[in-house]
TORTOR-441643 format. One line per field, with one value per residue: x, y, z of N, C-alpha, C in turn; residue in three letters. Coordinates in steps of 0.05 Angstrom, whole numbers, padded with zeros to 5 digits. Example, Ala and Ser with C-alpha at 12.3 -4.5 7.8 and 13.67 -1.06 7.14 Angstrom:
nc1	(00264/00257)
nc2	(-00114/-00045)
nc3	(00156/00142)
cac1	(00246/00273)
cac2	(-00090/-00021)
cac3	(00156/00143)
cc1	(00264/00258)
cc2	(-00066/00001)
cc3	(00156/00157)
aa	(ALA/SER)
//
This chain:
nc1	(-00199/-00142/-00137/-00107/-00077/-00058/-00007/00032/00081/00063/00096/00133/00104/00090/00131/00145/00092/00105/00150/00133/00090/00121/00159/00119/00102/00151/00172/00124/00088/00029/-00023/-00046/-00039/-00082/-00099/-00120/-00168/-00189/-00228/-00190/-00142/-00090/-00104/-00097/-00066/-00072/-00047/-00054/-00029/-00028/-00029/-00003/-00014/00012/-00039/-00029/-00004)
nc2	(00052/00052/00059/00011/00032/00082/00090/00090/00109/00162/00184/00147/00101/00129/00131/00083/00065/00088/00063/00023/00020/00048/00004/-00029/-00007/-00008/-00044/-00058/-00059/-00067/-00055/-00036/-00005/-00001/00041/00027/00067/00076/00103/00150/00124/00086/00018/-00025/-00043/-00063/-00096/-00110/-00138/-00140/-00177/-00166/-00196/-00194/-00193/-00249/-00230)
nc3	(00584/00538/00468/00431/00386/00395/00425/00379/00335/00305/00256/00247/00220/00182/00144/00140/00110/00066/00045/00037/00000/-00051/-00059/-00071/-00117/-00151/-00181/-00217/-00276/-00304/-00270/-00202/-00141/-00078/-00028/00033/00079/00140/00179/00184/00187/00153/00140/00099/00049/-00018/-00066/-00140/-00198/-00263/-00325/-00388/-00454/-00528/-00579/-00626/-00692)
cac1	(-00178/-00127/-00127/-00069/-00051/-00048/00026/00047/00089/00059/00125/00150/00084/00087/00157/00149/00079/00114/00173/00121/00087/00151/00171/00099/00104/00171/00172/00098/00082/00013/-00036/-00065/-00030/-00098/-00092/-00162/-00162/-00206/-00228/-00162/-00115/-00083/-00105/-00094/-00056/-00070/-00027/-00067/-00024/-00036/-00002/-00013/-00001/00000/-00047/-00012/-00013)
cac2	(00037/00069/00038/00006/00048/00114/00096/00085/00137/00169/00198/00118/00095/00142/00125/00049/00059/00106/00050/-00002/00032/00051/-00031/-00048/-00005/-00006/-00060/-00060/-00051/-00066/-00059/-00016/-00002/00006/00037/00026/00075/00078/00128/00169/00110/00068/-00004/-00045/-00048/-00081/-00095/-00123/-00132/-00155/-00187/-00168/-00216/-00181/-00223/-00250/-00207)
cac3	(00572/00523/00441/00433/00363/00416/00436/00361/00328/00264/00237/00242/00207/00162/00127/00129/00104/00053/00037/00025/-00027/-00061/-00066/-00083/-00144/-00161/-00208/-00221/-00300/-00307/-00243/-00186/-00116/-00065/00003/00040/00101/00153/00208/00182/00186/00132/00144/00089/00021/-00040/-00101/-00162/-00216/-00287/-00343/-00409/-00475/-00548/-00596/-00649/-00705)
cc1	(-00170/-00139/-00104/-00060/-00053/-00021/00034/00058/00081/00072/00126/00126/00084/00114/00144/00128/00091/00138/00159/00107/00100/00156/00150/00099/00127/00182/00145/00100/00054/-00012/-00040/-00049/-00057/-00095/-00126/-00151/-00190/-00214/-00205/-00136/-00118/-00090/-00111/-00085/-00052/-00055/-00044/-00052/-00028/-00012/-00014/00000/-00015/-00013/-00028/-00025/00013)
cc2	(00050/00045/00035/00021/00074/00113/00090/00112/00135/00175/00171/00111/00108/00139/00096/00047/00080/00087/00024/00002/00042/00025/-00034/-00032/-00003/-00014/-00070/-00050/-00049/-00062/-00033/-00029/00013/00009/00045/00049/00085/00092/00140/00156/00086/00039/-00032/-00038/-00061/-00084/-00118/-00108/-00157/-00157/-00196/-00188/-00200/-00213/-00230/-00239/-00229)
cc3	(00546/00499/00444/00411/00378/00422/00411/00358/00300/00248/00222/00223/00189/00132/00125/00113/00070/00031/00020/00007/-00038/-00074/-00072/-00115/-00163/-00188/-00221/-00250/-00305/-00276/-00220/-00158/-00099/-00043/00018/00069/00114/00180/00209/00181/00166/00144/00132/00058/00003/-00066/-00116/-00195/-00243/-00311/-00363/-00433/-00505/-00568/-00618/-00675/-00732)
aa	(UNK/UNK/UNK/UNK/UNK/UNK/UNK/UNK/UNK/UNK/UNK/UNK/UNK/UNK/UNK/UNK/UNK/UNK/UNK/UNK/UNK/UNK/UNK/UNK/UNK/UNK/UNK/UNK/UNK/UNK/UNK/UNK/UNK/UNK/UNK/UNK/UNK/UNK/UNK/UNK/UNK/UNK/UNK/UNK/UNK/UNK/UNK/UNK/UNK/UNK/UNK/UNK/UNK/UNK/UNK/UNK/UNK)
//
């Protein structure tokens, strides 16, 4: 029995996965864009972003 990600296309995966990290940091100021990948393929993306405050001074 075949995997089913064998009939994907990697080009196509490769742009959207390419577009969506693009928009996740786009307007990102503070924070960390994580891409976990596993046995050679991307399968999961985290955005952790933070939001700083200056003390009063």
């Amino acid at each position: 029995m075949a995997r089913p990600d064998t009939h994907r296309n990697p080009a196509s995966d490769e742009v959207d996965l390419a577009t969506l990290v693009t928009s996740l940091i786009k307007d990102l100021r503070f924070g960390a864009v994580e891409i976990i990948v596993h046995e050679g393929r991307v399968v999961q993306v985290e955005r952790k972003e933070k939001y700083r405050f200056d003390k009063p001074g």
